[in-house]
VOPAGU-2260 file (C-alpha; in pm, 1 decimal, decimal comma):
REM VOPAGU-2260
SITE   aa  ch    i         X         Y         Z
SITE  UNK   A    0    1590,6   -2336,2   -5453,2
SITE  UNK   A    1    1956,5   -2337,2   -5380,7
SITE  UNK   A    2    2218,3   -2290,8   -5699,4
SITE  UNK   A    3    2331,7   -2617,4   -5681,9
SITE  UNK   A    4    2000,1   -2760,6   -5701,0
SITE  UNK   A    5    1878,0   -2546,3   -5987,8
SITE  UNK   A    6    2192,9   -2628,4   -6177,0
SITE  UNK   A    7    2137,7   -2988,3   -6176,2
SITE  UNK   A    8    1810,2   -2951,6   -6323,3
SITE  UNK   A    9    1878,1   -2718,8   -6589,7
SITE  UNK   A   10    2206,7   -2961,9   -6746,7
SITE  UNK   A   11    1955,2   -3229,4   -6674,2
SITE  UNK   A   12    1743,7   -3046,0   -6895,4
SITE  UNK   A   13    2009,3   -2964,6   -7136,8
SITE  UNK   A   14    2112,1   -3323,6   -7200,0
SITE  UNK   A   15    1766,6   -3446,8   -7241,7
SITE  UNK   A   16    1725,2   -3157,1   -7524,6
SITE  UNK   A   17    2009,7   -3218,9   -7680,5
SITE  UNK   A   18    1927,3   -3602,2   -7658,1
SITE  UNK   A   19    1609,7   -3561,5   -7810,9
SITE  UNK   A   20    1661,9   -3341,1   -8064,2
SITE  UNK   A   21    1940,0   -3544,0   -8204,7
SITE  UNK   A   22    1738,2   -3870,1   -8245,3
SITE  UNK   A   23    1384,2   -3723,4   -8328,8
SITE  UNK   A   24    1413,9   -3374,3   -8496,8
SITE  UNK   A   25    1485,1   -3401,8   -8911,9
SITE  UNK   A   26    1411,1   -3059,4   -8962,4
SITE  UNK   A   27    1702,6   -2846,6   -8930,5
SITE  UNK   A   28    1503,0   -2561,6   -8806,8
SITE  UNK   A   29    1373,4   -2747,1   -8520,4
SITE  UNK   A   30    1702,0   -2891,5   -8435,1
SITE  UNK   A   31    1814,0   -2519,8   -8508,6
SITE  UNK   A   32    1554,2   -2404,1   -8248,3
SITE  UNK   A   33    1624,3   -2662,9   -7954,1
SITE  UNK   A   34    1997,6   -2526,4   -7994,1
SITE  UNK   A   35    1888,6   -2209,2   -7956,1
SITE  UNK   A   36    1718,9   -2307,3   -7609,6
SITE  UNK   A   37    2024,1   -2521,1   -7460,7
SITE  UNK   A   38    2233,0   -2178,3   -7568,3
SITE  UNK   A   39    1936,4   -1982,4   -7364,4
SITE  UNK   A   40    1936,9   -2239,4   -7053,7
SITE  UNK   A   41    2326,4   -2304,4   -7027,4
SITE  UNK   A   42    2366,6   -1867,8   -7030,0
SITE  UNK   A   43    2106,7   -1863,3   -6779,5
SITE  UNK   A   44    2281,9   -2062,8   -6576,5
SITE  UNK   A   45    2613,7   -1896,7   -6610,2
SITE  UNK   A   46    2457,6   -1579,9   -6494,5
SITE  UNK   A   47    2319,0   -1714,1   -6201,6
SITE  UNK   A   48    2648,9   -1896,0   -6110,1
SITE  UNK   A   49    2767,1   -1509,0   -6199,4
SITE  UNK   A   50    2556,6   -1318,5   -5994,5
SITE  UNK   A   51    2573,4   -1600,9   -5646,9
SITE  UNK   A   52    2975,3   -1550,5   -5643,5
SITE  UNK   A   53    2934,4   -1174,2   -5686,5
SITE  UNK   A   54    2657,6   -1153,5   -5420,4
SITE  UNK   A   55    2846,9   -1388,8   -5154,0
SITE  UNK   A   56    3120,0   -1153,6   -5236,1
SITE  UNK   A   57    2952,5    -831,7   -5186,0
SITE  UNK   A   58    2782,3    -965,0   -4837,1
SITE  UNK   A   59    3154,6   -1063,5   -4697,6
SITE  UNK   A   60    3237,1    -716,2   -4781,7
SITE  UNK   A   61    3004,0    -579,4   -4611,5
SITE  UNK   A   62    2989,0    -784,3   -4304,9
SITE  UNK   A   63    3360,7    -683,5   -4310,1
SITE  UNK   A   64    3316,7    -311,8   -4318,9
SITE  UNK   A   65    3023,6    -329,5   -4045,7
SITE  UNK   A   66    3254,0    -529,4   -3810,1
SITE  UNK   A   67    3512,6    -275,6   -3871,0
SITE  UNK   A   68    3305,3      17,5   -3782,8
SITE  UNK   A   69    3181,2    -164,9   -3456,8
SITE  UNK   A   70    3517,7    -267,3   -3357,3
SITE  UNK   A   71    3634,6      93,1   -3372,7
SITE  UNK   A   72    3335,3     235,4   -3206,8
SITE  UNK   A   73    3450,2     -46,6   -2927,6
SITE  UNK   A   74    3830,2     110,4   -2919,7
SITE  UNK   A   75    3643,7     440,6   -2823,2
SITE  UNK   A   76    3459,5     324,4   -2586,5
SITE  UNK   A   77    3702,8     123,6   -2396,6
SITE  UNK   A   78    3940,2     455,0   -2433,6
SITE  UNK   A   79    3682,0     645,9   -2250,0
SITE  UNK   A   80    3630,0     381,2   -2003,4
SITE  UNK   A   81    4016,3     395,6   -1947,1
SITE  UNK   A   82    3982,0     752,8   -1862,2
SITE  UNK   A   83    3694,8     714,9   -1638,4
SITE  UNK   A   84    3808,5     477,5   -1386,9
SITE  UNK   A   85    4173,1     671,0   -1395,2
SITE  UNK   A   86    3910,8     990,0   -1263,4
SITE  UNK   A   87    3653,9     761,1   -1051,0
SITE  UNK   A   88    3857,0     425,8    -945,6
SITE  UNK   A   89    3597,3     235,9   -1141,8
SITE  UNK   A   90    3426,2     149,1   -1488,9
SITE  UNK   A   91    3140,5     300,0   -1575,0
SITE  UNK   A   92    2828,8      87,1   -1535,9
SITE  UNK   A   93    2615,4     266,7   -1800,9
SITE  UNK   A   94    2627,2     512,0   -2100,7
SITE  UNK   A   95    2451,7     765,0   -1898,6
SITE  UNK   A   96    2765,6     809,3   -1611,5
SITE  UNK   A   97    3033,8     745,8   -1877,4
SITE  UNK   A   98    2883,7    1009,3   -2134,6
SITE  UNK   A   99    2821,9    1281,1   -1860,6
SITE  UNK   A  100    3197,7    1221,1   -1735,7
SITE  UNK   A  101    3317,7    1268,4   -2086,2
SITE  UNK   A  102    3134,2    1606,3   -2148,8
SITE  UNK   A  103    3152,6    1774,2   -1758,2
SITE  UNK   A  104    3448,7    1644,0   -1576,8
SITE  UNK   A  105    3798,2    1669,4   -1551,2
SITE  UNK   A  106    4138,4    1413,0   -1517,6
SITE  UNK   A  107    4436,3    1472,3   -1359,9
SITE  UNK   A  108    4754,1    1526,1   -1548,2
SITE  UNK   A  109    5107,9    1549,7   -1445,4
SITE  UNK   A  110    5359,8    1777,8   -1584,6
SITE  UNK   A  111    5706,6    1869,6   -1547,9
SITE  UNK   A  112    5808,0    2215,0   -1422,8
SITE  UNK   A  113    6197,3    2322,4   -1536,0
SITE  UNK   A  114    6425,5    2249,4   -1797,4
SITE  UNK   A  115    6635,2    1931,8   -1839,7
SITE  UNK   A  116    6998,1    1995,3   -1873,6
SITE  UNK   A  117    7139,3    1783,5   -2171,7
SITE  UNK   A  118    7371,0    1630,1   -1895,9
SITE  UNK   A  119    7082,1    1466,5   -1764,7
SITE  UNK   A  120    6871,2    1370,8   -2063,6
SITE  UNK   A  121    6680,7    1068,0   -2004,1
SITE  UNK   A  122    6752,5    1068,5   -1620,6
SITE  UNK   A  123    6428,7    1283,9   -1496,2
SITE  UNK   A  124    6416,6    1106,8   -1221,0
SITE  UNK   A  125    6791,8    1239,6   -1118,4
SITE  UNK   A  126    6689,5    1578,0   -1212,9
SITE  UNK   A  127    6381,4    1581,1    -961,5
SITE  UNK   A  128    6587,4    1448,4    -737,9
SITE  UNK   A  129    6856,9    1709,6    -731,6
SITE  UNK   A  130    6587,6    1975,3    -737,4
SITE  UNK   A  131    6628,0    2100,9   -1095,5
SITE  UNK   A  132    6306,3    2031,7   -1179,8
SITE  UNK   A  133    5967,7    1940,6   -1013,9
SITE  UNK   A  134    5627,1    1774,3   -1048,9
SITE  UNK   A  135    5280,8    1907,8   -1006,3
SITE  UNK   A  136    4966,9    1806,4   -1102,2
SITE  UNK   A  137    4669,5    1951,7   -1290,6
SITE  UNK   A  138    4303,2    1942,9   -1388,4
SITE  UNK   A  139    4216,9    1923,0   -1776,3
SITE  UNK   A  140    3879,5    1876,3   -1897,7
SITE  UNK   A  141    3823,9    1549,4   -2014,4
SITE  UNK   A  142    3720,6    1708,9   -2398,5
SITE  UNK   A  143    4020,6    1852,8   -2411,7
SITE  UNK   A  144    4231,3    1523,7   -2397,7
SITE  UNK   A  145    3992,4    1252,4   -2589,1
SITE  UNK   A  146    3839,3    1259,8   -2909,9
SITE  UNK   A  147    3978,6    1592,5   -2998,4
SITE  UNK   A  148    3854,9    1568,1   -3346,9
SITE  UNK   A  149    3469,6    1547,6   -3369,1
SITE  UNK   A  150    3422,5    1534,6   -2974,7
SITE  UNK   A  151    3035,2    1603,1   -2934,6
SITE  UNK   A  152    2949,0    1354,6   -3240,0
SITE  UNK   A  153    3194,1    1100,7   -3084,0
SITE  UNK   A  154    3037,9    1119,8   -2736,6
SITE  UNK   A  155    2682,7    1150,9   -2891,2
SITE  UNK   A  156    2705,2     850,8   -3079,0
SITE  UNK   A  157    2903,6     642,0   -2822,8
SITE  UNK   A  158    2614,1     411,9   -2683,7
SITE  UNK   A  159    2463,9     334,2   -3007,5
SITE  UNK   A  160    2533,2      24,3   -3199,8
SITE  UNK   A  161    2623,6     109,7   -3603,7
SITE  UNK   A  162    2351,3      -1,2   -3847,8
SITE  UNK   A  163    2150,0    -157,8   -3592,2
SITE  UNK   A  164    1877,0     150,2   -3600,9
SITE  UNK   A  165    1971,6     341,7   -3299,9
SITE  UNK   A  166    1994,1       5,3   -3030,1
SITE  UNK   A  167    2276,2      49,3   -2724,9
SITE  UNK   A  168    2536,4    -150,5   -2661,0
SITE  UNK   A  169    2468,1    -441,0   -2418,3
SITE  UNK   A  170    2737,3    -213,1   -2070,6
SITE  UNK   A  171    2802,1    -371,5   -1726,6
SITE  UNK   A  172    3034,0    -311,3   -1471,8
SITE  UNK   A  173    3172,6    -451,1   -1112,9
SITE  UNK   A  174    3424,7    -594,3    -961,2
SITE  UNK   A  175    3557,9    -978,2    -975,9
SITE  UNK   A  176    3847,8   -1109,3    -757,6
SITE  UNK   A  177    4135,4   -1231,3    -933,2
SITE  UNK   A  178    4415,0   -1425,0    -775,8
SITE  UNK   A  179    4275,8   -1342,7    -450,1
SITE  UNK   A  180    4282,7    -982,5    -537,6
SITE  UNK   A  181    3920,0    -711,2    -657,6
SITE  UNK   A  182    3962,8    -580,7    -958,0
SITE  UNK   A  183    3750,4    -332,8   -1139,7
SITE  UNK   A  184    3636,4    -479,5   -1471,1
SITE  UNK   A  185    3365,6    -355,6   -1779,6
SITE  UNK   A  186    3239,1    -555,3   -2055,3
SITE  UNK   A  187    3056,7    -377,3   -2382,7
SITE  UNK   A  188    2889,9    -614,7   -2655,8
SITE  UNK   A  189    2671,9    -639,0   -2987,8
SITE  UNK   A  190    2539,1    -928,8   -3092,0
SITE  UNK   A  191    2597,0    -981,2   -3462,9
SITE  UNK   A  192    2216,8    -969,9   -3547,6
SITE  UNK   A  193    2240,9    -611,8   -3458,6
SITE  UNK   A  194    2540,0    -536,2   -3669,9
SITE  UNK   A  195    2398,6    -725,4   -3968,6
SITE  UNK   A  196    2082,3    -554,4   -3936,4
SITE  UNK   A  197    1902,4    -545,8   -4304,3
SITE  UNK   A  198    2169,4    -756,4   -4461,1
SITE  UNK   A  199    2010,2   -1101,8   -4600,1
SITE  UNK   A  200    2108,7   -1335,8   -4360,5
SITE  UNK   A  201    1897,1   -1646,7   -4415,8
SITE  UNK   A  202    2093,7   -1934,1   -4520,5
SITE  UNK   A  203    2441,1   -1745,1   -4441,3
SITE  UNK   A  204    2540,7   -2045,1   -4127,8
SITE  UNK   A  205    2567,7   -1702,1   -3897,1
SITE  UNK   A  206    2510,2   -1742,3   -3570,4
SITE  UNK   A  207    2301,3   -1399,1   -3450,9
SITE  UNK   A  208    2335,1   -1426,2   -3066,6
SITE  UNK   A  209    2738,3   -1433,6   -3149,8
SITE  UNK   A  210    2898,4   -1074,7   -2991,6
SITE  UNK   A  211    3152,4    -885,0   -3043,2
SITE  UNK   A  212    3272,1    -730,6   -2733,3
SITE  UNK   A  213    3543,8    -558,0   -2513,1
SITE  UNK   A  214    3617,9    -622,9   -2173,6
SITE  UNK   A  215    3508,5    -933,4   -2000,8
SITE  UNK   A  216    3277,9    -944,6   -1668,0
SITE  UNK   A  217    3434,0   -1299,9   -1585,9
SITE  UNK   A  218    3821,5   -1133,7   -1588,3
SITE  UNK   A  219    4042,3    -907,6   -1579,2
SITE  UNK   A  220    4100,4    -816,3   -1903,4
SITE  UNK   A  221    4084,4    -499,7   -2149,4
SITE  UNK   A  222    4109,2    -702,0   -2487,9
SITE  UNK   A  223    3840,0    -718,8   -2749,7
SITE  UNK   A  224    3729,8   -1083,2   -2917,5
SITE  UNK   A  225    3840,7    -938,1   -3220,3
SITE  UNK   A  226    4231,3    -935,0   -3101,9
């Protein structure tokens, strides 16, 4: 029965108590006693007004927090994805690949050999040019550049999809053509039935197959729906 509905009925009840007991009860005890039940009905229904704005609070909240939790277990992933295809020329196509990367390989990274004269701060590219300093390249493992804090629990937990009671994240990969040119492009995504997993739903106007994703398969694009 839906609040609206159930507060209808009880003022319709209300009036018709206070109706009746106005035109048939004498005795002031009875009239005493019907009072007593309108004061009994109308706090009822305050409470349940009460408790329905406190509990549609409480549920936004928490649909809130769950989303935010997802959406930053997306940043990660698309960070790591970032990193993969800088190592591999392409996105991961599974959790499997992208996880092993993260814990066993290495990237690239350039540094700067020499000092900068103040003469020539902010012109580096001067400075390599006249030979005072040079470029070279090196291999760091991956661990040692992402997710510093918390690495193995970051990279452990990766595929899974909070609150949803250990299911993956939906993960493709491939390539697209995009003004006549390939392009590499991912695309991670949980459906909002997953996310809201446990939370009373029914009669909430939420649409469960709705996602919330990063990376599209249909462009080039590293945005999530939530930006």
């Amino acid at each position: 029965m839906s609040l609206l509905l159930l507060f209808i009925i009880i003022a319709l009840i209300s009036v018709g108590l206070g109706y009746l007991s106005y035109r048939f009860l004498n005795s002031p005890a009875a009239k005493l006693s019907a009072y007593i039940v309108l004061i009994g009905l109308n706090a009822f229904v305050g409470y349940k007004i009460y408790d329905s704005i406190e509990s549609e609070i409480k549920f936004r909240e928490e649909t809130e927090r769950r989303k935010a939790i997802v959406v930053e277990r997306l940043k990660q992933i698309r960070e790591a994805q970032v990193v993969y295809k800088s190592r591999k020329g392409e996105y991961a196509k599974n959790f499997e690949q992208l996880t092993n990367f993260l814990r066993n390989d290495s990237i690239q990274v350039i540094y700067s050999v020499g000092d900068l004269p103040d003469s020539l701060l902010g012109q580096e590219a001067k400075a390599i040019e006249l030979g005072i300093i040079t470029r070279d390249t090196t291999l760091i493992p991956v661990r040692d550049t992402l997710f510093k804090q918390n690495f193995d629990m970051i990279v452990d937990s990766l595929p899974y999809i909070p609150f949803s009671g250990g299911k993956k994240f939906n993960i493709d990969a491939g390539e697209i053509e995009s003004g006549k040119v390939k392009v590499k492009v991912f695309e991670v995504s949980a459906s909002l039935g997953d996310i809201y997993r446990g939370l009373d739903i029914a009669n909430k106007n939420i649409d469960t197959t709705e996602v919330l994703k990063v990376g599209s398969m249909q462009e080039a694009t590293l945005n999530g729906n939530w930006e």
